[in-house]
RODO-2510 file (C-alpha; in nm, 4 decimals, decimal comma):
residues 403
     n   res          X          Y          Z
     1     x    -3,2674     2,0707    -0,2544
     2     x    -3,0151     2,3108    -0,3631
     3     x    -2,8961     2,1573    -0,6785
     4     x    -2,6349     2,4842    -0,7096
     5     x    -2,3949     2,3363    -0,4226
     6     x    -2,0239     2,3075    -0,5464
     7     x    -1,9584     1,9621    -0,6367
     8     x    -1,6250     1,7829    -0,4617
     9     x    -1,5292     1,4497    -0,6496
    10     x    -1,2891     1,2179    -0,4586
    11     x    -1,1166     0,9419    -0,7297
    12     x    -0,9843     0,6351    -0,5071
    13     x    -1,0911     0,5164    -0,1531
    14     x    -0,7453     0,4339    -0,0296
    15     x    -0,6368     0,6127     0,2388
    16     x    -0,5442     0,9396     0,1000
    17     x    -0,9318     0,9201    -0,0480
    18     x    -1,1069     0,7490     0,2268
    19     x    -0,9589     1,0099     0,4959
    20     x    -1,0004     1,3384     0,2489
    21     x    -1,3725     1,1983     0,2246
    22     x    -1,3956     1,1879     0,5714
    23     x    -1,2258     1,5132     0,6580
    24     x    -1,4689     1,7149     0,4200
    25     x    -1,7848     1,5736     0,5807
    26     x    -1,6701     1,7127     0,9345
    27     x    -1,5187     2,0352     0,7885
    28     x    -1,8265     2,1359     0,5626
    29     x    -2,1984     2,1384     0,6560
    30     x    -2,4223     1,8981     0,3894
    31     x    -2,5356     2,2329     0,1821
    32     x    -2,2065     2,3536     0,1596
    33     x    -2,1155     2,1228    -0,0836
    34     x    -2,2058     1,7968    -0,2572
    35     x    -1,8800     1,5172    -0,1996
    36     x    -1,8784     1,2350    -0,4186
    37     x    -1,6926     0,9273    -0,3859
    38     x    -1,5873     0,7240    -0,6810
    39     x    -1,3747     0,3642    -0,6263
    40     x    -1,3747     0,0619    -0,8209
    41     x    -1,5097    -0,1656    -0,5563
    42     x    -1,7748    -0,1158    -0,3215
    43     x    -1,5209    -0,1516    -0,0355
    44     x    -1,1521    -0,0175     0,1576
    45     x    -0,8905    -0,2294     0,2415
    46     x    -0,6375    -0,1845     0,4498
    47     x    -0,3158    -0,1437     0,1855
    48     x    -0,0418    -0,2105     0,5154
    49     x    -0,2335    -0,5497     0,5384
    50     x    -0,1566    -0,6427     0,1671
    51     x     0,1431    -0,8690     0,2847
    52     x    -0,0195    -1,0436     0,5574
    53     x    -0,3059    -1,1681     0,3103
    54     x    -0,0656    -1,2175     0,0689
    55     x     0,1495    -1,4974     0,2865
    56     x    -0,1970    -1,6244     0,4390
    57     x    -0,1669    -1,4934     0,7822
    58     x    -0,4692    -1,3099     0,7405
    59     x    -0,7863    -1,3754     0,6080
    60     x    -0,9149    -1,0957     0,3415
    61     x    -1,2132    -1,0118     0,4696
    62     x    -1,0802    -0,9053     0,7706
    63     x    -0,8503    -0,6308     0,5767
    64     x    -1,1398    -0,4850     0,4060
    65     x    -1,4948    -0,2527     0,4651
    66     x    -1,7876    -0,1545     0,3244
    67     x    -1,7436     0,2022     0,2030
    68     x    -2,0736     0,2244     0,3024
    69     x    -2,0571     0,1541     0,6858
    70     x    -1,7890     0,4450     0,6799
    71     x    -1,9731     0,6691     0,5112
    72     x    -2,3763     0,7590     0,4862
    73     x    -2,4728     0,6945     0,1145
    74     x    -2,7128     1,0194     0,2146
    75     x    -2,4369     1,2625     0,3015
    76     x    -2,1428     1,0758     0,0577
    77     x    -2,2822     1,0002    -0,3029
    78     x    -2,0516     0,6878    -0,3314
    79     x    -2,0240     0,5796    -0,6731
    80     x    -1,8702     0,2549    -0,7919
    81     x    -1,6740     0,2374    -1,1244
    82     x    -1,3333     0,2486    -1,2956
    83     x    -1,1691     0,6240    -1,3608
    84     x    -1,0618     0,5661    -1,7594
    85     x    -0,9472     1,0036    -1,8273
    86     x    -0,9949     1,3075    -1,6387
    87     x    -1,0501     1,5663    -1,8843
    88     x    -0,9155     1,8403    -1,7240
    89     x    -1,0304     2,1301    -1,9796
    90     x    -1,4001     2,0272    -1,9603
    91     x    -1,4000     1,9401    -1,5606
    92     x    -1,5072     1,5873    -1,6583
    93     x    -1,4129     1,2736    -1,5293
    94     x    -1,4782     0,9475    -1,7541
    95     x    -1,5726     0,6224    -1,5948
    96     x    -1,6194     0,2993    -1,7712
    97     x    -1,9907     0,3100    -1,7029
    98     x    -2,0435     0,6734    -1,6900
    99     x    -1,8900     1,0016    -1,6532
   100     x    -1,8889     1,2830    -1,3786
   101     x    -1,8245     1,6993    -1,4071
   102     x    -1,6546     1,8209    -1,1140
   103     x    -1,5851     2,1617    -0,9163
   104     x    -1,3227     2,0737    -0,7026
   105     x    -1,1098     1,7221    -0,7768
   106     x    -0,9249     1,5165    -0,5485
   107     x    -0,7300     1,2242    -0,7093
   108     x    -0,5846     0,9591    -0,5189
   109     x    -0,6213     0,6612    -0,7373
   110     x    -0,3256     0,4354    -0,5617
   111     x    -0,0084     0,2668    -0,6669
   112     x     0,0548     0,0169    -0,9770
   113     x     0,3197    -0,2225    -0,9685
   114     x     0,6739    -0,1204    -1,1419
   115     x     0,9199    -0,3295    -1,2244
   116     x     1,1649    -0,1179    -1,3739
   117     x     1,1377    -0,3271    -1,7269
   118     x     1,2996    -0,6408    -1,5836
   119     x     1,2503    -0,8861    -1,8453
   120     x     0,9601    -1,1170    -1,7349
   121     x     0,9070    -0,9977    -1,4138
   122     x     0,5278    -0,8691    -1,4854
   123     x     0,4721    -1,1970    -1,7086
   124     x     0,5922    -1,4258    -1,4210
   125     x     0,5862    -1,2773    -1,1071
   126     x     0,2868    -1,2206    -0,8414
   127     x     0,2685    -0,8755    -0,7236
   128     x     0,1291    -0,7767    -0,3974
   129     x    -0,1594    -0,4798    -0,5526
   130     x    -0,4986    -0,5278    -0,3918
   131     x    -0,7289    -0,7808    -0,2468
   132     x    -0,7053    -1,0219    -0,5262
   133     x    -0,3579    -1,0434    -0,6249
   134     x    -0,2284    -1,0727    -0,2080
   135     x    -0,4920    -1,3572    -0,2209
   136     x    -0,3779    -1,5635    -0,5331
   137     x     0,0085    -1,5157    -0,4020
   138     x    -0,1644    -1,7555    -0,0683
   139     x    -0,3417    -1,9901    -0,2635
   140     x    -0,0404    -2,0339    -0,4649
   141     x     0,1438    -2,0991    -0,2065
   142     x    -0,0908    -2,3498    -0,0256
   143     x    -0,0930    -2,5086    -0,3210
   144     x     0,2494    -2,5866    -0,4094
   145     x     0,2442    -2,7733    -0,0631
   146     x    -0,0492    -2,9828    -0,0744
   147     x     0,1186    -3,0795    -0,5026
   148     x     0,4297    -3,1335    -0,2807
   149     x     0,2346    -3,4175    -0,0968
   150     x     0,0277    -3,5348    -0,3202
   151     x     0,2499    -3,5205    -0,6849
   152     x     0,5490    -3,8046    -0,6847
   153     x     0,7170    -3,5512    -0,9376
   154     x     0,7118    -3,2774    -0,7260
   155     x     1,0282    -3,1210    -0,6486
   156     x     1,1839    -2,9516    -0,3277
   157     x     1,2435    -2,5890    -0,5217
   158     x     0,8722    -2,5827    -0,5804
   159     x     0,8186    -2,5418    -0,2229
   160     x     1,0764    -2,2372    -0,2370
   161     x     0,9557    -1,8686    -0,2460
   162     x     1,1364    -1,6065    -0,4106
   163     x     1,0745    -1,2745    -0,3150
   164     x     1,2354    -0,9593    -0,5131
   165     x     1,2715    -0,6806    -0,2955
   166     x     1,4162    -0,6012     0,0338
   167     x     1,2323    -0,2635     0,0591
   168     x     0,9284    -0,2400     0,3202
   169     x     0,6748    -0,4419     0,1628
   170     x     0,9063    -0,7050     0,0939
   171     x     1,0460    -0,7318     0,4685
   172     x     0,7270    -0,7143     0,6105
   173     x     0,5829    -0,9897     0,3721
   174     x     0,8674    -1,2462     0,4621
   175     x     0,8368    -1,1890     0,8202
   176     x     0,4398    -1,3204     0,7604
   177     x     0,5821    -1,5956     0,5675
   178     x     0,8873    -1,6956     0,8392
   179     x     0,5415    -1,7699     1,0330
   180     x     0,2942    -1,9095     0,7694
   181     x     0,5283    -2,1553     0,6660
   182     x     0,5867    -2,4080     0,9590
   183     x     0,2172    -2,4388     0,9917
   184     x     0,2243    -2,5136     0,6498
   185     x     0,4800    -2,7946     0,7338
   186     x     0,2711    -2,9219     0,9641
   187     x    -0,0765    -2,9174     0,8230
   188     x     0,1036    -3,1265     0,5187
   189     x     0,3497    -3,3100     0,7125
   190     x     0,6147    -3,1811     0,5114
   191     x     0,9951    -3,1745     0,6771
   192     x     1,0363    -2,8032     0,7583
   193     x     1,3845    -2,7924     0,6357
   194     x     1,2418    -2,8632     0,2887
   195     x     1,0772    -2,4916     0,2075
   196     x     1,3021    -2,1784     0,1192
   197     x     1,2031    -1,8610     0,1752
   198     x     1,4644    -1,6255    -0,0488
   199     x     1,4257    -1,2437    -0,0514
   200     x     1,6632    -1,0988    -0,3276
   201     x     1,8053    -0,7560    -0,3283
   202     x     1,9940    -0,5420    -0,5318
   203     x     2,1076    -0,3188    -0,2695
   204     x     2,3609    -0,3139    -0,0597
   205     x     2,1447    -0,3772     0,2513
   206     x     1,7471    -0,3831     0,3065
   207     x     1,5270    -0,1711     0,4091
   208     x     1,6660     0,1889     0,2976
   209     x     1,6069     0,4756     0,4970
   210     x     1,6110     0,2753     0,8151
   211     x     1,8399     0,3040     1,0585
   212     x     2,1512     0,0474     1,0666
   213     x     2,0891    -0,0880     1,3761
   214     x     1,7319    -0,1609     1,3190
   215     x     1,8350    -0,3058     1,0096
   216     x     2,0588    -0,5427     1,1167
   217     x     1,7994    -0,6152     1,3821
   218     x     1,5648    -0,6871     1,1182
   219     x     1,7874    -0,9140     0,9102
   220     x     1,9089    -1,1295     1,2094
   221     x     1,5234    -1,1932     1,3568
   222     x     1,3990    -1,3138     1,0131
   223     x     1,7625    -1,5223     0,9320
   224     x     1,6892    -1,6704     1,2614
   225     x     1,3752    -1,8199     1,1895
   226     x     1,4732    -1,9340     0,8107
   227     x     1,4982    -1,6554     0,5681
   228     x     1,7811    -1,6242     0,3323
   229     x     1,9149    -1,2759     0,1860
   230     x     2,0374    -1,2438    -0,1310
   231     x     2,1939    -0,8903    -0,0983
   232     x     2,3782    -0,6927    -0,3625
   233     x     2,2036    -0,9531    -0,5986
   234     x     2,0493    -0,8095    -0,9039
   235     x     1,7509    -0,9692    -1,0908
   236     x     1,8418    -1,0067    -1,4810
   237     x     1,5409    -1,1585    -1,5512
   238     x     1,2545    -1,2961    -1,4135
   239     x     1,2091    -1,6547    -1,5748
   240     x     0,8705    -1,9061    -1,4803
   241     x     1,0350    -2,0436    -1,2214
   242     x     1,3400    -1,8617    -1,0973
   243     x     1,5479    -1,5545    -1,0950
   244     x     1,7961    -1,5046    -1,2884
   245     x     2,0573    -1,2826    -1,0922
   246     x     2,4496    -1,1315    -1,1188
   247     x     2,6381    -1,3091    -1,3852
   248     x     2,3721    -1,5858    -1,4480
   249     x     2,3255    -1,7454    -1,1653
   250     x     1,9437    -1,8810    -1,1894
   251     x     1,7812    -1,9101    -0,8491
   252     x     1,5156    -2,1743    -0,8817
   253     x     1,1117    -2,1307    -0,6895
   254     x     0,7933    -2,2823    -0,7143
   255     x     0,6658    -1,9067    -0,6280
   256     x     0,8000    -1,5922    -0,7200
   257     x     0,6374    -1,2639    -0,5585
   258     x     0,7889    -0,8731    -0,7081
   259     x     0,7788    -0,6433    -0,4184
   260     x     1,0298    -0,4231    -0,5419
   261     x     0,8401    -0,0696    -0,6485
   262     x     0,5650     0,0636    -0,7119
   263     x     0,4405     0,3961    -0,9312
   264     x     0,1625     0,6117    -0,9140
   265     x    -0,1568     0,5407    -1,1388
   266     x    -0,1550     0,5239    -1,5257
   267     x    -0,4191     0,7836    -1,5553
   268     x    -0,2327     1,0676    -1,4489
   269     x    -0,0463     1,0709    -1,7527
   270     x    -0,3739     0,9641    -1,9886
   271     x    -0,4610     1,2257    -1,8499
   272     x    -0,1815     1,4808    -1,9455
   273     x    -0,0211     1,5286    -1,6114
   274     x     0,3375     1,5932    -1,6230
   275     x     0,4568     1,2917    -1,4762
   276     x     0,8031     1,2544    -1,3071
   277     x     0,8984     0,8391    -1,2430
   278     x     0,5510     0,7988    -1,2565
   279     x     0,4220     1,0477    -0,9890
   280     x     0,3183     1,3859    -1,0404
   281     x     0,4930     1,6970    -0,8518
   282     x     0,2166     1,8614    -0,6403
   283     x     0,2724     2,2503    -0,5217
   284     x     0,2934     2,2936    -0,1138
   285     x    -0,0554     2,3193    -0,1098
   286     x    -0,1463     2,0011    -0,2877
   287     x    -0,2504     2,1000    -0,6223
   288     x    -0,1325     2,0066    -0,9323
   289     x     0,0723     2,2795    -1,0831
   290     x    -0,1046     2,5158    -1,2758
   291     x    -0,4523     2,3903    -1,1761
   292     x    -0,6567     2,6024    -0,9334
   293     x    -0,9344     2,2988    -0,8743
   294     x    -0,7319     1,9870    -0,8950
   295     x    -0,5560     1,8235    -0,5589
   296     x    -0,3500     1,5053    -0,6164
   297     x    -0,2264     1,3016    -0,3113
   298     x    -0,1435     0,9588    -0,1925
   299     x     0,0854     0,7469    -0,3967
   300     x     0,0146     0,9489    -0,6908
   301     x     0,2425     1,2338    -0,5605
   302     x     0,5376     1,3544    -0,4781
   303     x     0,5279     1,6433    -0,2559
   304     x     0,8685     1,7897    -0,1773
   305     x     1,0476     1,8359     0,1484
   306     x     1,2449     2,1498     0,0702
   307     x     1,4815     2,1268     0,3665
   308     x     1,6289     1,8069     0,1924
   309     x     1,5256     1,8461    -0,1902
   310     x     1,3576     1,5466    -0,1864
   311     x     0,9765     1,4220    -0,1964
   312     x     0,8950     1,2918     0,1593
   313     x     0,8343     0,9039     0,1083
   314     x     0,5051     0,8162     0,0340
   315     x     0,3850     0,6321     0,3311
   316     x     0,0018     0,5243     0,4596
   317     x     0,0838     0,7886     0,7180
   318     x     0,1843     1,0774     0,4652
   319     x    -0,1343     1,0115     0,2638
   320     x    -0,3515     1,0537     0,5816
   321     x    -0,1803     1,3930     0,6720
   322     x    -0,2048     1,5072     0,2792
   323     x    -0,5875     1,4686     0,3608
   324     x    -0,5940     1,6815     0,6762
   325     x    -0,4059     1,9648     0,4372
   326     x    -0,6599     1,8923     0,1270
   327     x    -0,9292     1,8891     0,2924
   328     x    -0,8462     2,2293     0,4923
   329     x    -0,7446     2,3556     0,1483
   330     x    -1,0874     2,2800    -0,0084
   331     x    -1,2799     2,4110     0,2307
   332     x    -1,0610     2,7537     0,2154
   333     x    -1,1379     2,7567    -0,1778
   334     x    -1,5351     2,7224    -0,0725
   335     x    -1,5526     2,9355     0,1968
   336     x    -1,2417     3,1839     0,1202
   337     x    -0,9333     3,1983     0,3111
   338     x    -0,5570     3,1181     0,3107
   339     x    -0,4489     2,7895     0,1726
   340     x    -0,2327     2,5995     0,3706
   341     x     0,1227     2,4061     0,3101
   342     x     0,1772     2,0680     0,3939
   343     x     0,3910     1,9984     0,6685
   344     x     0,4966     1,6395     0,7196
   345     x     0,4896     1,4935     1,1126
   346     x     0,6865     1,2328     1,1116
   347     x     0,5389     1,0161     1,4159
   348     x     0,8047     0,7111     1,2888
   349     x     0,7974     0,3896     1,1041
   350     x     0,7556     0,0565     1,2426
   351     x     0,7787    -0,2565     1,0223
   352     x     0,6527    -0,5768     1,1266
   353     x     0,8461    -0,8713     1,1045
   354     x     0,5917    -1,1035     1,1768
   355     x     0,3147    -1,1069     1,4306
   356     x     0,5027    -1,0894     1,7394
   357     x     0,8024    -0,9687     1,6586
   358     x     0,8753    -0,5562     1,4817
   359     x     1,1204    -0,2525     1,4785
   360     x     1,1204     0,1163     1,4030
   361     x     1,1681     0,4318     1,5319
   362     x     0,8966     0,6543     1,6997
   363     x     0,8080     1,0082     1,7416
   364     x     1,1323     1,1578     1,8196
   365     x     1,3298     0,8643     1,6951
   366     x     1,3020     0,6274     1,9865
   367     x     1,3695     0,2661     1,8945
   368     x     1,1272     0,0041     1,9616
   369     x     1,2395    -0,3807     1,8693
   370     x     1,0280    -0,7010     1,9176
   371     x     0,7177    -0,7166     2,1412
   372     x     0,7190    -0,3533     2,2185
   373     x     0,7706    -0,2589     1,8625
   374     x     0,5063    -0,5306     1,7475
   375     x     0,2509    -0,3881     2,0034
   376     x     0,2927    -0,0653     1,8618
   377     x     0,2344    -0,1802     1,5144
   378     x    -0,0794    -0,3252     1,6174
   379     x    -0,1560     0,0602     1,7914
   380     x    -0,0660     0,2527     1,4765
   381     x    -0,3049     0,0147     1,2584
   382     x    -0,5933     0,0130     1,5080
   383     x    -0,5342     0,4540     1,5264
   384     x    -0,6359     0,4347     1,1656
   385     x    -0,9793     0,2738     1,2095
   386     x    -1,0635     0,4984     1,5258
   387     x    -1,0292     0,8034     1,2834
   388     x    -1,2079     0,6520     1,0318
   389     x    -1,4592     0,4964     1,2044
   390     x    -1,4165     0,5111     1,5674
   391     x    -1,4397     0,2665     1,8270
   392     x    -1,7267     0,0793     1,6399
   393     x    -1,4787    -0,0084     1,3249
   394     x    -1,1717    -0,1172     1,5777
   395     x    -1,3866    -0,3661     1,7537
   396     x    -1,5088    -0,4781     1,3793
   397     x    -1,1968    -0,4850     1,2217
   398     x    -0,8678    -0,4108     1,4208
   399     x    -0,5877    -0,5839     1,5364
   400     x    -0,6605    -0,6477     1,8834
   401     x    -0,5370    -0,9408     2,0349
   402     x    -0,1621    -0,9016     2,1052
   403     x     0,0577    -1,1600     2,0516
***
């Protein structure tokens, strides 16, 4: 075995990792190079599903793989531990249970949650992160209906769920909810006017960057079917049970979920990135500046659109094209060659309101709303498992009936 092959180490098995992983084993031939794998847990989730675990709609286990049914242990070395430091000057990278030396670096460790020092928000708040937080939020939830039942001191607020954040995550999570919550009703024979579901904005509308008229699309489908806006509303402070919004006003819940931002990883700057809000500011190519080895991508960068002098947002679909450029780029450093810029396609956003119900634009900004819309949700998850794992890993774990 040649034990002389460059060594590629990929930090986080999110998308941005998981598809960089899987780019690199079809661009390079197994003694090209050795790729290595490192993620906390020994499986993927889907991140876009987060919400729909989070309100119950989905069980958790349907969201998430095996990294190793993706990926052959033989031709991947998949490692499973937490990144603590890259030490950039040695080529190292610490883990809590070990430590790695690297040639060539990809890091796309993922998002934390930010909440832009709102006074008790990360003390009381749920936050929809991984796995394990969107599953607590559910059980939470479930819970403060069958208390509601069984506890003569239960209140009606308890059965009210506040949700800060009228941004993607936080549409897309009470649309799940606008659904979860009748059944809810009805498996606990609770009167369905009872529940709340509140989403709280600071904003002048939801959903920013979106068009107007999908917006108000949006907003009218989910008002429809029970959801209150609190819009223009900002959070104060983030008590046990309420918000705390404008001039005082205290908005009471018996669950309170923060969807309002997130930032990229805390190592980057443990590390001694330069960080800007969190993020760090990649070159065209993907590397951080002034490192000739190191590629950052995913929600740990921000990688510029020039024509508009801003970073292009940092989308599940964004992360999977800054693979197809990293990976490229790699294999030019191996095999010499031209590195390439990134160039965004933007194939559209589509935001789910629910199962059955969506909006969005797509390709060349053609509007889809409702069934149509919802359908091609369902398409854009399910693309995302064929390239990862191909028809096998739709069958196992796609979306596939419709409605």
């Amino acid at each position: 075995m040649n034990t002389n092959k460059p060594r590629i180490v990929i930090l986080g098995a999110g998308y941005a990792g998981m598809m960089t992983t899987k780019r690199l084993t079809q661009k390079l031939g197994a003694e090209e190079a050795e790729i290595v794998l490192v993620n906390k847990h020994n499986y993927h989730y889907q991140t876009t599903w987060l919400h729909e675990i989070a309100a119950g709609t989905r069980n958790q286990n349907q969201a998430r793989m095996m990294i190793s049914d993706v990926f052959n242990p033989n031709r991947v070395r998949l490692i499973y531990d937490s990144v603590v430091e890259v030490k950039k000057d040695e080529k190292r990278v610490l883990l809590e249970n070990s430590e790695i030396s690297y040639d060539y670096l990809v890091i796309s460790l993922g998002f934390e949650t930010n909440t832009f020092g709102i006074k008790g928000m990360e003390k009381n708040a749920f936050s929809i992160q991984d796995i394990e937080t969107s599953r607590l939020i559910s059980e939470h939830i479930e819970y403060q209906f069958a208390k509601y039942t069984l506890d003569p001191k239960a209140k009606k607020e308890d059965l009210t769920i506040l949700v800060g954040g009228g941004g993607f995550t936080g549409i897309e999570f009470v649309g799940e909810l606008a659904e979860q919550v009748p059944k809810l009703c009805k498996k606990y024979d609770i009167d369905p006017s009872i529940p709340k579901i509140i989403n709280v904005e600071a904003a002048p509308s939801i959903l920013p960057g979106f068009n107007e008229v999908l917006v108000a699309y949006a907003k009218k489908s989910l008002e429809d079917r029970g959801v209150e806006f609190r819009i223009g509303a900002k959070i104060q402070e983030c008590k046990k049970n309420s918000f705390v919004i404008n001039d005082g006003e205290e908005v009471k819940a018996g669950t309170i979920v923060w969807t309002g931002g997130v930032t990229g990883n805390s190592i980057l700057s443990k590390s001694g990135f330069e960080i800007t809000k969190g993020k760090v500011t990649v070159n065209e190519d993907l590397r951080a500046p002034g490192e000739e080895d190191i590629f950052i991508i995913g929600d740990c960068a921000w990688v510029m659109n020039k024509e508009e002098g801003r970073p292009f947002p940092p989308t599940a679909q964004a992360a999977m094209q800054h693979a197809d450029t990293c990976a490229s780029n790699i294999k030019a450093l191996l095999q010499g060659g031209a590195l390439e810029s990134f160039v965004f396609d933007d194939k559209g956003t589509v935001a789910s309101l629910g199962n059955a119900d969506a909006m969005g634009t797509v390709f060349s900004g053609t509007k889809l709303y409702g069934k149509s819309a919802s359908a091609m949700k369902k398409v854009i998850d399910n693309r995302y498992l064929f390239l990862l794992g191909g028809p096998r890993l739709i069958l196992k774990k796609g979306k596939l009936r419709p409605f």
